[in-house]
Structures are given as C-alpha cells and as structure tokens.
N, CA, C and O atoms as a Maestro MAE file, in Angstrom:
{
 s_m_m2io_version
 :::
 2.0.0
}

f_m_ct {
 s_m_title
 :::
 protein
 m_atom[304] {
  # First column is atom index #
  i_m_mmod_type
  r_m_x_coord
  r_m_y_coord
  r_m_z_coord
  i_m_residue_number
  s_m_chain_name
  s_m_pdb_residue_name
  s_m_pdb_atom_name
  i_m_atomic_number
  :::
  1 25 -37.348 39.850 13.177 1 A "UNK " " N  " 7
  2 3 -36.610 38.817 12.489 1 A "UNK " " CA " 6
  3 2 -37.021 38.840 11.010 1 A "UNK " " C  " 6
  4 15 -38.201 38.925 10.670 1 A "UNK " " O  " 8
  5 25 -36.123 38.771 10.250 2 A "UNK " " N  " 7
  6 3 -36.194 39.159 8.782 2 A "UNK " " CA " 6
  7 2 -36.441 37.406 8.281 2 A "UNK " " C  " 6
  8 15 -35.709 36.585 8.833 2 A "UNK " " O  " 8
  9 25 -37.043 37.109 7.677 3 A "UNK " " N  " 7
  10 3 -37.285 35.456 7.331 3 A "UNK " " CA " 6
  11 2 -36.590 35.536 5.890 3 A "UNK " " C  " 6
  12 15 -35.859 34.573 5.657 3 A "UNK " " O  " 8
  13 25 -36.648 36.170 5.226 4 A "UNK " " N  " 7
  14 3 -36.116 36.559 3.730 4 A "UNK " " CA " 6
  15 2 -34.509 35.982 4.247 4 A "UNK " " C  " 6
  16 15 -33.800 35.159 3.667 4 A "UNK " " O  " 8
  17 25 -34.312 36.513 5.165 5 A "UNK " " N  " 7
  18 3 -32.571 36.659 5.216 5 A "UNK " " CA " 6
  19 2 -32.146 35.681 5.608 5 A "UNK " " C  " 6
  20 15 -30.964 35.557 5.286 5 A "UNK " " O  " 8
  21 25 -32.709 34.498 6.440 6 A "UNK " " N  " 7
  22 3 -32.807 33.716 7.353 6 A "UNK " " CA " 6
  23 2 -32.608 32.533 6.254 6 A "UNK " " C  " 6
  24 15 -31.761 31.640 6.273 6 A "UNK " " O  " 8
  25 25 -33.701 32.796 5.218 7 A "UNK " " N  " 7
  26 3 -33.730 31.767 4.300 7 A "UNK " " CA " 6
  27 2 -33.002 31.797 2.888 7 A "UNK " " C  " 6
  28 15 -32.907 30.942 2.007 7 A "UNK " " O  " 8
  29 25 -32.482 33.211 3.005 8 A "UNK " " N  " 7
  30 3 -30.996 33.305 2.342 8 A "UNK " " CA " 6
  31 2 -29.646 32.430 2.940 8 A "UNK " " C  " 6
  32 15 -28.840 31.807 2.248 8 A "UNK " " O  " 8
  33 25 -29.643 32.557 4.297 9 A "UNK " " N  " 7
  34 3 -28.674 32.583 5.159 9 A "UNK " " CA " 6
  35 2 -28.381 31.110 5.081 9 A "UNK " " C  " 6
  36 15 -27.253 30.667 4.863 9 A "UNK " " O  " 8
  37 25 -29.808 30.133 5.334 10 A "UNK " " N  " 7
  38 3 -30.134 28.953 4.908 10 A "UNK " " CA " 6
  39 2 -29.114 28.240 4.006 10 A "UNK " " C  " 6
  40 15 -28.209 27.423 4.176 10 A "UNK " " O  " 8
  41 25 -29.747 29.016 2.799 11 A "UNK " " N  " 7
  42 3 -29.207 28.161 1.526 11 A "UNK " " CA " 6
  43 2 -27.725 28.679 0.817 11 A "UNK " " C  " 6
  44 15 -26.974 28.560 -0.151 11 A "UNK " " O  " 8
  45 25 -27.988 29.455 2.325 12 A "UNK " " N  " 7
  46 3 -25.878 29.740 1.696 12 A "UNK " " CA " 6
  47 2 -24.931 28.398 2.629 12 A "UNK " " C  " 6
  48 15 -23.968 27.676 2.371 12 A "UNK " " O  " 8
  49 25 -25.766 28.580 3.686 13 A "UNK " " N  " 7
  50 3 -25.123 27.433 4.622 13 A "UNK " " CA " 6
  51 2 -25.660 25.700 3.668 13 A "UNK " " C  " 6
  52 15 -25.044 24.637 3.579 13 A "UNK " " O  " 8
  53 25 -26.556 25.975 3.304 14 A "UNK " " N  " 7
  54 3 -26.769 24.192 2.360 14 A "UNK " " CA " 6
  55 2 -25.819 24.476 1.192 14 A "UNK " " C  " 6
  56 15 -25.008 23.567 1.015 14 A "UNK " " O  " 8
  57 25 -25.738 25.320 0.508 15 A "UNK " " N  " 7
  58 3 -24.128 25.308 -0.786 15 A "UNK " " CA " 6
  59 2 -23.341 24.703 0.276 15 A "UNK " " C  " 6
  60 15 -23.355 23.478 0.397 15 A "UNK " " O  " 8
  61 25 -22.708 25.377 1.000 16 A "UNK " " N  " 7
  62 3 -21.574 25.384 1.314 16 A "UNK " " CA " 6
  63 2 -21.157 24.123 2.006 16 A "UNK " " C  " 6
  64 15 -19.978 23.774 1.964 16 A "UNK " " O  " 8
  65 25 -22.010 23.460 2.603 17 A "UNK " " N  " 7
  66 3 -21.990 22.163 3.296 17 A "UNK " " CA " 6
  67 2 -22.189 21.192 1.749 17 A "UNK " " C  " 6
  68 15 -21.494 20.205 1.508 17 A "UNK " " O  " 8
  69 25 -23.102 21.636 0.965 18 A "UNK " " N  " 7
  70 3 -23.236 20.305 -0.705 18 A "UNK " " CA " 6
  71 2 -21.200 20.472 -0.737 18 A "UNK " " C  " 6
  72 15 -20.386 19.550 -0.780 18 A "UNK " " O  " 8
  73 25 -20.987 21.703 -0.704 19 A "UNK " " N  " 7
  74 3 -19.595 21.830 -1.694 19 A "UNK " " CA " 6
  75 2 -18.577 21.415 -0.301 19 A "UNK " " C  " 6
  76 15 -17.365 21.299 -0.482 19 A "UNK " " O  " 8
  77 25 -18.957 21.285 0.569 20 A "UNK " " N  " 7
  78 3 -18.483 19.911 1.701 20 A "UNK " " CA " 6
  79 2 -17.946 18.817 1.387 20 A "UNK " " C  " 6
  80 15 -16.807 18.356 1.311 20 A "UNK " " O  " 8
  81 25 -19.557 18.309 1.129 21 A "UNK " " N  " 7
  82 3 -19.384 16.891 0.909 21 A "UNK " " CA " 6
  83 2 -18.718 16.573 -0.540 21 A "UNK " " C  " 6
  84 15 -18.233 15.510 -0.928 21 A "UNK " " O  " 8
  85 25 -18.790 17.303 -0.941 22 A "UNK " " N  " 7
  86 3 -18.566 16.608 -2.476 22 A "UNK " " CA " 6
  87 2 -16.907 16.845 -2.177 22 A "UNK " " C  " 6
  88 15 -16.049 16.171 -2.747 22 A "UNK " " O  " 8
  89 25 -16.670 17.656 -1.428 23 A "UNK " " N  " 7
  90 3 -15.199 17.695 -1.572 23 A "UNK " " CA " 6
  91 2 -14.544 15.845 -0.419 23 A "UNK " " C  " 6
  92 15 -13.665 14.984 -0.438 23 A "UNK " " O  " 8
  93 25 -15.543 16.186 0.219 24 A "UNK " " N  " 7
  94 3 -15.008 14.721 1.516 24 A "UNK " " CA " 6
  95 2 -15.589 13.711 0.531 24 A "UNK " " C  " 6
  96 15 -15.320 12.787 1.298 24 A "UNK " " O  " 8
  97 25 -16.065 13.181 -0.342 25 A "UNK " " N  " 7
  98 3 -16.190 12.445 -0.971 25 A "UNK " " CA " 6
  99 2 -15.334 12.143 -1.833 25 A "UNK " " C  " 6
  100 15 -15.270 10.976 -2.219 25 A "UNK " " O  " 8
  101 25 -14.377 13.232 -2.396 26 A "UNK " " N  " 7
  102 3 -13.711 13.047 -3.805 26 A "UNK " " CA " 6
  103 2 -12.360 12.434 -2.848 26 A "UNK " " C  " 6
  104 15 -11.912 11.318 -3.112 26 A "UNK " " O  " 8
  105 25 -11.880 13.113 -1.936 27 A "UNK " " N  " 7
  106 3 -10.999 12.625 -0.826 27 A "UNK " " CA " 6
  107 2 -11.105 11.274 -0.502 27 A "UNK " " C  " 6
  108 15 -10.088 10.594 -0.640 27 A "UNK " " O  " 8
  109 25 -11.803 10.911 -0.227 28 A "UNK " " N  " 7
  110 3 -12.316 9.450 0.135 28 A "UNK " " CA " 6
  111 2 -12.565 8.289 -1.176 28 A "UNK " " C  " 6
  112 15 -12.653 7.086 -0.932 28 A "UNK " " O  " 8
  113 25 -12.643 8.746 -2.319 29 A "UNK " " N  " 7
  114 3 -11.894 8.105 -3.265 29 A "UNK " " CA " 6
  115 2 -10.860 7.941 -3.518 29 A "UNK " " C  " 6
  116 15 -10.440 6.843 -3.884 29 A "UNK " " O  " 8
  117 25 -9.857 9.390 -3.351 30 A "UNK " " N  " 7
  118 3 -8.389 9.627 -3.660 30 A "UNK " " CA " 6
  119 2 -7.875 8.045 -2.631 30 A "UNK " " C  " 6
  120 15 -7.159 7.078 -2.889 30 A "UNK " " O  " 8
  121 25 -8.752 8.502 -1.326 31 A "UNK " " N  " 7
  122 3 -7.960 7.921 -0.222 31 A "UNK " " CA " 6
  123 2 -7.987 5.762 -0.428 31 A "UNK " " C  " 6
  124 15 -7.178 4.874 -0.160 31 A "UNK " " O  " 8
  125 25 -9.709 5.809 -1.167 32 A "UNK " " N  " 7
  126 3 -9.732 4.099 -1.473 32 A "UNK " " CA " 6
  127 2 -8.198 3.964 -2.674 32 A "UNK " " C  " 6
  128 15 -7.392 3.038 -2.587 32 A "UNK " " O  " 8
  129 25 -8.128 4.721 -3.371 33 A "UNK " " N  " 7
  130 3 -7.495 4.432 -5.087 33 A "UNK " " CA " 6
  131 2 -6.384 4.193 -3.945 33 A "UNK " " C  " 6
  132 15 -5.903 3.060 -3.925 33 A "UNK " " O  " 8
  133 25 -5.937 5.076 -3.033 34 A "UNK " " N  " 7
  134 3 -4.281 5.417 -2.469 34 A "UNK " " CA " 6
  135 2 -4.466 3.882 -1.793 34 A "UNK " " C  " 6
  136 15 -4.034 3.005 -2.541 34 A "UNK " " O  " 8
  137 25 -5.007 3.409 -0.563 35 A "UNK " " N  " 7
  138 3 -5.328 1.835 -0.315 35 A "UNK " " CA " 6
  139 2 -5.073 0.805 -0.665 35 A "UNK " " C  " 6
  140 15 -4.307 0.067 -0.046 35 A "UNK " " O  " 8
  141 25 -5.675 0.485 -1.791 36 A "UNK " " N  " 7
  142 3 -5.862 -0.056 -3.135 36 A "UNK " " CA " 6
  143 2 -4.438 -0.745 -3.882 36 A "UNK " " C  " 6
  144 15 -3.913 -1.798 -4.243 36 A "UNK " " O  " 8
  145 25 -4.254 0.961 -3.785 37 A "UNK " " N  " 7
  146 3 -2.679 0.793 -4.744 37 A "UNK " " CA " 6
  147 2 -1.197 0.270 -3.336 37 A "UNK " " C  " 6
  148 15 -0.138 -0.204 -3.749 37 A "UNK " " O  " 8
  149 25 -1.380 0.428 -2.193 38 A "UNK " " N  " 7
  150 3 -0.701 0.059 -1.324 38 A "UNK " " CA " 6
  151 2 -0.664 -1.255 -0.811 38 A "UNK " " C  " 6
  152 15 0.226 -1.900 -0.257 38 A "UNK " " O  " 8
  153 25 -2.309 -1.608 -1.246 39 A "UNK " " N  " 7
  154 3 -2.469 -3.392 -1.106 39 A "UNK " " CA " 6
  155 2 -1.131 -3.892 -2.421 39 A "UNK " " C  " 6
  156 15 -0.004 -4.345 -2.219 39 A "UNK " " O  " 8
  157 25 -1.634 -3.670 -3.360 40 A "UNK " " N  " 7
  158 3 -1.131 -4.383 -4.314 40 A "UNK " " CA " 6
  159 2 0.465 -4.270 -4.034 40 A "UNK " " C  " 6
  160 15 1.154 -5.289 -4.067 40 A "UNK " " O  " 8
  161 25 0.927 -3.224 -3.807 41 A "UNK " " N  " 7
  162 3 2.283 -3.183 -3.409 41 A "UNK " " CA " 6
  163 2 2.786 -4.066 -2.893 41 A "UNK " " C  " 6
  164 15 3.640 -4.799 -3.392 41 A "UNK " " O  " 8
  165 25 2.015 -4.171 -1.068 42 A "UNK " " N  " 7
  166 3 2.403 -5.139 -0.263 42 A "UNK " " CA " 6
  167 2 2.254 -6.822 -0.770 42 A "UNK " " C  " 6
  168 15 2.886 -7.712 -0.201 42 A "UNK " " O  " 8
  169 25 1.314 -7.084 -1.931 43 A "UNK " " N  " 7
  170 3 1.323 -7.991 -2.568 43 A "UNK " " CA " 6
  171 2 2.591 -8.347 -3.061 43 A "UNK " " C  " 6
  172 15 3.232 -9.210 -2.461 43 A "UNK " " O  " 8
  173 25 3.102 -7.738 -4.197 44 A "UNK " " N  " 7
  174 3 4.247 -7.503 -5.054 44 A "UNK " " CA " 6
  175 2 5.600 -7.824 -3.875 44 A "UNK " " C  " 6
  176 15 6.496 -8.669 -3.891 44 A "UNK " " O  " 8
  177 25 5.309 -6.899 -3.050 45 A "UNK " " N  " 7
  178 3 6.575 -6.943 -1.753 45 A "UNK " " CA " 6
  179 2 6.639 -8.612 -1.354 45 A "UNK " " C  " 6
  180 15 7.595 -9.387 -1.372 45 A "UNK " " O  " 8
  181 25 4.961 -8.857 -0.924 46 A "UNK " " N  " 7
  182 3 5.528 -10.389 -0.420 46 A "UNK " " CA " 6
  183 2 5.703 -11.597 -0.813 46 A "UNK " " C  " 6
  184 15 5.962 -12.563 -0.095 46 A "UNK " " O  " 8
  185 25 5.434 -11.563 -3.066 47 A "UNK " " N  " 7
  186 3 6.030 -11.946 -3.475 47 A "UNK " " CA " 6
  187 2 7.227 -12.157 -4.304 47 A "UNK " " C  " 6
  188 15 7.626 -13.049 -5.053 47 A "UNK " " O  " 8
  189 25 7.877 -10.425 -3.688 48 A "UNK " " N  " 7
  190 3 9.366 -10.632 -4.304 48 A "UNK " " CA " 6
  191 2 10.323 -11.421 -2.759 48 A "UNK " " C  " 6
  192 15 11.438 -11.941 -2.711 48 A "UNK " " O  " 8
  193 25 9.606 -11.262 -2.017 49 A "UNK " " N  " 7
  194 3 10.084 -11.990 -0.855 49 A "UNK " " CA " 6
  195 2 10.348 -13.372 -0.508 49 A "UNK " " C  " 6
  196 15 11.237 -13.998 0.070 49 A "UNK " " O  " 8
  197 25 9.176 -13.628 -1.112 50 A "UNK " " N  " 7
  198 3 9.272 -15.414 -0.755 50 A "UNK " " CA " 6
  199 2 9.869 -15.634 -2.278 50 A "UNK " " C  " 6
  200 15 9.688 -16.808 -2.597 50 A "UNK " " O  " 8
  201 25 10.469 -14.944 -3.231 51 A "UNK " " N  " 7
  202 3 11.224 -15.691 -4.591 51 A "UNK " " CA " 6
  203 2 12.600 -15.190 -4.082 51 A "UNK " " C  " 6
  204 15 13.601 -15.879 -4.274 51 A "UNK " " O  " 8
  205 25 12.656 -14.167 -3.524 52 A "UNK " " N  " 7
  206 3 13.711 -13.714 -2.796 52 A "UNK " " CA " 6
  207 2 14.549 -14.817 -1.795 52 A "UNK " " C  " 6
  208 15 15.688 -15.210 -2.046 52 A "UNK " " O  " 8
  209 25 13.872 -15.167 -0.795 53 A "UNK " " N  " 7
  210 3 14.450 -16.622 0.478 53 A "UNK " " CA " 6
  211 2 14.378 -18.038 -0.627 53 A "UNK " " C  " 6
  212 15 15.217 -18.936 -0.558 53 A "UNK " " O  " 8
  213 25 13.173 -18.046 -1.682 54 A "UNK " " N  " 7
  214 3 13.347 -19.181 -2.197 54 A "UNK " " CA " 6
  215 2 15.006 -19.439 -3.003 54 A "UNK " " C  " 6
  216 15 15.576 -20.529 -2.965 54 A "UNK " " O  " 8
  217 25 15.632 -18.092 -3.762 55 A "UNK " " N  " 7
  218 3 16.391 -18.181 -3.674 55 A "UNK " " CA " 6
  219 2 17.772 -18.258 -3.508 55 A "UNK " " C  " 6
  220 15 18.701 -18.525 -4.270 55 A "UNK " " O  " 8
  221 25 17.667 -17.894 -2.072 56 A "UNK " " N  " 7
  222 3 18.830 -17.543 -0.638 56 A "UNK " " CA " 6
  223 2 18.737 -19.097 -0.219 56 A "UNK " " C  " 6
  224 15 19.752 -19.524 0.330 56 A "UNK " " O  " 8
  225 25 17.824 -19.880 -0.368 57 A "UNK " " N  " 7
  226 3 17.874 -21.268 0.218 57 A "UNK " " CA " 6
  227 2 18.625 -21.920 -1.014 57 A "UNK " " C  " 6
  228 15 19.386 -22.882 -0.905 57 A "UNK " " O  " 8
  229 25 18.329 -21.306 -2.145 58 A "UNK " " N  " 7
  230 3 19.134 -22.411 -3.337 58 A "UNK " " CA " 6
  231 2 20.564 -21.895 -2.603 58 A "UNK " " C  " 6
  232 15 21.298 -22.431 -1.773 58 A "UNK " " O  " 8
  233 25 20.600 -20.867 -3.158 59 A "UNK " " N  " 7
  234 3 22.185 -20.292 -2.384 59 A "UNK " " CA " 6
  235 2 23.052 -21.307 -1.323 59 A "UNK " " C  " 6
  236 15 24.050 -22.000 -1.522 59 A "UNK " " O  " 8
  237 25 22.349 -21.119 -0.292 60 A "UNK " " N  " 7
  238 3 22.871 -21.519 0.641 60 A "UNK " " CA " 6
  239 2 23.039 -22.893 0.419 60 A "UNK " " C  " 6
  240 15 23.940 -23.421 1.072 60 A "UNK " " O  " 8
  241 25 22.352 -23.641 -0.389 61 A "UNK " " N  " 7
  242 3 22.222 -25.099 -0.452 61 A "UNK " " CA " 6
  243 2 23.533 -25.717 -1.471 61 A "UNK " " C  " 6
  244 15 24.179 -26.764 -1.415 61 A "UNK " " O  " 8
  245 25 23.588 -24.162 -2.704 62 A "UNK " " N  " 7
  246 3 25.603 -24.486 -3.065 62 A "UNK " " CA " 6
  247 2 26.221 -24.163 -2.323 62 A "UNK " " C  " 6
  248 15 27.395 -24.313 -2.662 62 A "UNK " " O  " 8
  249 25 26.115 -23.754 -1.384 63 A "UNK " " N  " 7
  250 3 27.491 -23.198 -0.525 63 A "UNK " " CA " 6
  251 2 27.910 -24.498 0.050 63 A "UNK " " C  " 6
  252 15 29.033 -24.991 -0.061 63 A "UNK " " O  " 8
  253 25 26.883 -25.008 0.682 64 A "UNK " " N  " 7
  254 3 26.967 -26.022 1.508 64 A "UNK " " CA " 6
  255 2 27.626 -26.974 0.761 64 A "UNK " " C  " 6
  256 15 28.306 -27.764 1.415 64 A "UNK " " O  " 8
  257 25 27.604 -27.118 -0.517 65 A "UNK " " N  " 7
  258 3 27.760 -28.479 -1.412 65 A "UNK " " CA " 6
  259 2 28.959 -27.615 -1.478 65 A "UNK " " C  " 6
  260 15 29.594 -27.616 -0.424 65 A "UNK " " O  " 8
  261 25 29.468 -26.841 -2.468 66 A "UNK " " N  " 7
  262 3 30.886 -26.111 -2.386 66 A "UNK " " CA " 6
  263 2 31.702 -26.464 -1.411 66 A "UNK " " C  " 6
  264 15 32.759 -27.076 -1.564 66 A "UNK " " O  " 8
  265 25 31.087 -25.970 -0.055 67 A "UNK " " N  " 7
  266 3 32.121 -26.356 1.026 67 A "UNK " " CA " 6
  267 2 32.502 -27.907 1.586 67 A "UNK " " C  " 6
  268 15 33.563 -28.211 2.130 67 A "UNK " " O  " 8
  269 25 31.242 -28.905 1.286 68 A "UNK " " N  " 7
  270 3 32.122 -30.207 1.353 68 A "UNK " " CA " 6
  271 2 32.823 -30.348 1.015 68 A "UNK " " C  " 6
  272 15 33.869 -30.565 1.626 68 A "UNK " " O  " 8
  273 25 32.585 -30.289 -0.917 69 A "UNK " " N  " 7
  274 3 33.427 -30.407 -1.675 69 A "UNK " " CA " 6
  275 2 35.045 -30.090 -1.278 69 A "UNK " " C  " 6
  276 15 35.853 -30.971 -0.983 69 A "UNK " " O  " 8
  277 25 35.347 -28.603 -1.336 70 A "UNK " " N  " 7
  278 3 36.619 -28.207 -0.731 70 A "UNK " " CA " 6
  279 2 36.730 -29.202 0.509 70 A "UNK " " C  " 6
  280 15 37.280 -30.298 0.398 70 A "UNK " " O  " 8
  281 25 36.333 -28.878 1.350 71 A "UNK " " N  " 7
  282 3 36.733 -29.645 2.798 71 A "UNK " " CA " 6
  283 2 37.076 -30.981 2.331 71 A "UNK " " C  " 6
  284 15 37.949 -31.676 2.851 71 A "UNK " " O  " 8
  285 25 36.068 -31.457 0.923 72 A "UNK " " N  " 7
  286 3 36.875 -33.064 1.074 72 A "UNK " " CA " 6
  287 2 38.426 -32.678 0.230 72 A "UNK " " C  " 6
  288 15 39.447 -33.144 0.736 72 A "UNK " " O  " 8
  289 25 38.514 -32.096 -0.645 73 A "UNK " " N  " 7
  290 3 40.010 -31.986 -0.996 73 A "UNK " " CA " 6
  291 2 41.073 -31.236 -0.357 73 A "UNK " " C  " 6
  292 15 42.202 -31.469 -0.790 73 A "UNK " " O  " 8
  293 25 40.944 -30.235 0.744 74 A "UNK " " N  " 7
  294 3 41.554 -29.863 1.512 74 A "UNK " " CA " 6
  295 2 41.906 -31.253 2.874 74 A "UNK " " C  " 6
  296 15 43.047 -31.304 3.334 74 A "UNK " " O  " 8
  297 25 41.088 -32.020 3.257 75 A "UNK " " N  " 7
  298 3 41.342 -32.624 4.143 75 A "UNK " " CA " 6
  299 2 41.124 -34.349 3.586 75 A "UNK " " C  " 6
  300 15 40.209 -35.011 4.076 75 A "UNK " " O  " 8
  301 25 41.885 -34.840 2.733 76 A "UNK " " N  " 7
  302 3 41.534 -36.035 2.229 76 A "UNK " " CA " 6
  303 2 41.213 -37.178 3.053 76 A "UNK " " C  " 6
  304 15 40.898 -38.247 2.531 76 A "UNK " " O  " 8
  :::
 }
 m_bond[303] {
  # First column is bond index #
  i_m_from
  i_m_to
  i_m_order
  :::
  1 1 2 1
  2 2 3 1
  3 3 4 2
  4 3 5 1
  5 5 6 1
  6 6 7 1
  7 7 8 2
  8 7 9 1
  9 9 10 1
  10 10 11 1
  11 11 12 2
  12 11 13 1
  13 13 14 1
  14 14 15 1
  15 15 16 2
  16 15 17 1
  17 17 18 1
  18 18 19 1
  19 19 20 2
  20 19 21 1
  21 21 22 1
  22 22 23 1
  23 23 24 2
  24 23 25 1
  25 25 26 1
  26 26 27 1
  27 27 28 2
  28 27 29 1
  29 29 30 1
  30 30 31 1
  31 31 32 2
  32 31 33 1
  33 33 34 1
  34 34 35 1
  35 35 36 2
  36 35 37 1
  37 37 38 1
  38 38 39 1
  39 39 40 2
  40 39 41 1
  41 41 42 1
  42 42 43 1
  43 43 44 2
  44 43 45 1
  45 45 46 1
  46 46 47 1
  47 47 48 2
  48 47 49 1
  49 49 50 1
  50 50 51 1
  51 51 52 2
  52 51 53 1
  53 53 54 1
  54 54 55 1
  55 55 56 2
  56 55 57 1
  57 57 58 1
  58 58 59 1
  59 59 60 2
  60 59 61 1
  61 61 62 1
  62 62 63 1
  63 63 64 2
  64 63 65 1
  65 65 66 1
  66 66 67 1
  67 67 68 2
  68 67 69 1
  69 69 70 1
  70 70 71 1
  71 71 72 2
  72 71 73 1
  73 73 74 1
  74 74 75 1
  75 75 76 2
  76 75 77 1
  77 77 78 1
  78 78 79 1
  79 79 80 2
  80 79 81 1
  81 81 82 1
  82 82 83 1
  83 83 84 2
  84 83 85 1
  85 85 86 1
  86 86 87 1
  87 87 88 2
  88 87 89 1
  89 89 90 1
  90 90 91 1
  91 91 92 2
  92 91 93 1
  93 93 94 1
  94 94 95 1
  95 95 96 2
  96 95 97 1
  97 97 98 1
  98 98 99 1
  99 99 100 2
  100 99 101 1
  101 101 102 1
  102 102 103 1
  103 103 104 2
  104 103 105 1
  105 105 106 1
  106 106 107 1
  107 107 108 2
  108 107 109 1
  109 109 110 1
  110 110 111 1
  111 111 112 2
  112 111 113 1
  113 113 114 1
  114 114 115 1
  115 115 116 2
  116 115 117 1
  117 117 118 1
  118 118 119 1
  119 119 120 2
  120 119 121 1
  121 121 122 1
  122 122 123 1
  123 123 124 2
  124 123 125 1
  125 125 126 1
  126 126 127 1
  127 127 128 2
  128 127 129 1
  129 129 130 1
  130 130 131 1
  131 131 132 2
  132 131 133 1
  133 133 134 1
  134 134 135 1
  135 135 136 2
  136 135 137 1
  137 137 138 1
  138 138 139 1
  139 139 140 2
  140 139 141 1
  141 141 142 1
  142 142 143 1
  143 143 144 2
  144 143 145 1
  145 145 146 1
  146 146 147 1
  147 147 148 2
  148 147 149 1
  149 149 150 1
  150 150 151 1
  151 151 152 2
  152 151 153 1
  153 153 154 1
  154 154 155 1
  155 155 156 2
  156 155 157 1
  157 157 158 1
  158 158 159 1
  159 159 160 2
  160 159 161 1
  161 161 162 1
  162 162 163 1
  163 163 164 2
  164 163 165 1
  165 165 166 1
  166 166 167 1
  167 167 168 2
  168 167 169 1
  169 169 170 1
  170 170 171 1
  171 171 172 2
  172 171 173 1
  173 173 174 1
  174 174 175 1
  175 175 176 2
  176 175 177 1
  177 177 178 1
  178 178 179 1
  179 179 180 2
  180 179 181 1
  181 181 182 1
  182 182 183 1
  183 183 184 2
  184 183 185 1
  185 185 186 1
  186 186 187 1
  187 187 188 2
  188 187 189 1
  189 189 190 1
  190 190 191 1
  191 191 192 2
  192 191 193 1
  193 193 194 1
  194 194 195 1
  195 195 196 2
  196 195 197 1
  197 197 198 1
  198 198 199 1
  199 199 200 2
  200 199 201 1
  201 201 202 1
  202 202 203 1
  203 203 204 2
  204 203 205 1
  205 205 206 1
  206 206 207 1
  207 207 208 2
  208 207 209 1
  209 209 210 1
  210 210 211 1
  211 211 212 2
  212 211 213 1
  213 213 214 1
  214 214 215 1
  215 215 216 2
  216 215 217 1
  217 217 218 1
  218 218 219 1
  219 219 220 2
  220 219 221 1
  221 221 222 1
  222 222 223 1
  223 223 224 2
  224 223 225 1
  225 225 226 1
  226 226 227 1
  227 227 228 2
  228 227 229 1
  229 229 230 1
  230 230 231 1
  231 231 232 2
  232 231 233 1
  233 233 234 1
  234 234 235 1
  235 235 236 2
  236 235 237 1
  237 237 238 1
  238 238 239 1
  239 239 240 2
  240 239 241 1
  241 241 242 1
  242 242 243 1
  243 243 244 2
  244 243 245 1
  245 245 246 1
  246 246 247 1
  247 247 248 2
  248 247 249 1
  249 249 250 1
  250 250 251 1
  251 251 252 2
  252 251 253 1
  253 253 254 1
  254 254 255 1
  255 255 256 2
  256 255 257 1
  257 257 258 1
  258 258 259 1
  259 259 260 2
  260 259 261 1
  261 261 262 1
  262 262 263 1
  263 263 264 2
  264 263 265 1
  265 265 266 1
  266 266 267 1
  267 267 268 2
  268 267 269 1
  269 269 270 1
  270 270 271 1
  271 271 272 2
  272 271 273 1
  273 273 274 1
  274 274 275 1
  275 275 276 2
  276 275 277 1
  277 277 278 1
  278 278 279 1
  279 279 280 2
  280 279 281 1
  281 281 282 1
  282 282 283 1
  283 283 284 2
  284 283 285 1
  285 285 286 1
  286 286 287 1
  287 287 288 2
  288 287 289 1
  289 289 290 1
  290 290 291 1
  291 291 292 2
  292 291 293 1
  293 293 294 1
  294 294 295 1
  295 295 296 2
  296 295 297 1
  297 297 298 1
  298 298 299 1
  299 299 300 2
  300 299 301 1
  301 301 302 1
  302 302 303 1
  303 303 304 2
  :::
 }
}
C-alpha cells in the first residue's frame, strides 16, 4: 500500500467535496433569495385581492342602488 497516494487520493477527494459544498451552499442562497421573493409576491397577490373584492363590493353596492332606482321608474 502506497500511503503517498492514499494521501494524495485523500486530498483530491477533500477539494472536491470543499468545491461540493460551496456549490450546495451558493444554491441554497439562490434557493432562500427565490423564497423570499415568492413570499413577497404572495403578499402583493393578497393585497391586490382584498382591494380587488373591496372593490367588487362597492360595485355591486351601485348596481344594487341602479337597479332600484330603474325598478322604481319602470314600475311606479
């Protein structure tokens, strides 16, 4: 058994596992930033939503007044 080679063999296998991690690390930032930026989205989403129904309820609340209205001059 050659120990020289062994402990070559070693520190080719420790590079290659450092240049591993550093790669699963940089990923795992990409992956928090990507998260992150999908929270805020769903933020944005659920408050174009509720200004959205807030106003579909005004809406609906002229319609309603519109349509008395008519109904009272259509049917005096």
């Amino acid at each position: 058994m050659n120990f020289e080679q062994e402990i070559a063999s070693l520190k080719d296998t420790l590079v290659v596992m450092a240049a591993l991690e550093r790669h699963h690390a940089e990923v795992q930032k990409l992956q928090a930033h990507e998260l992150d930026s999908m929270r805020e989205l769903m933020v944005e989403m659920r408050q174009g939503m509720a200004l959205h129904e807030k106003r579909m309820t005004h809406v609906e609340q002229n319609l309603e007044e519109i349509t008395d209205k008519l109904n009272g001059l259509i049917n005096p």
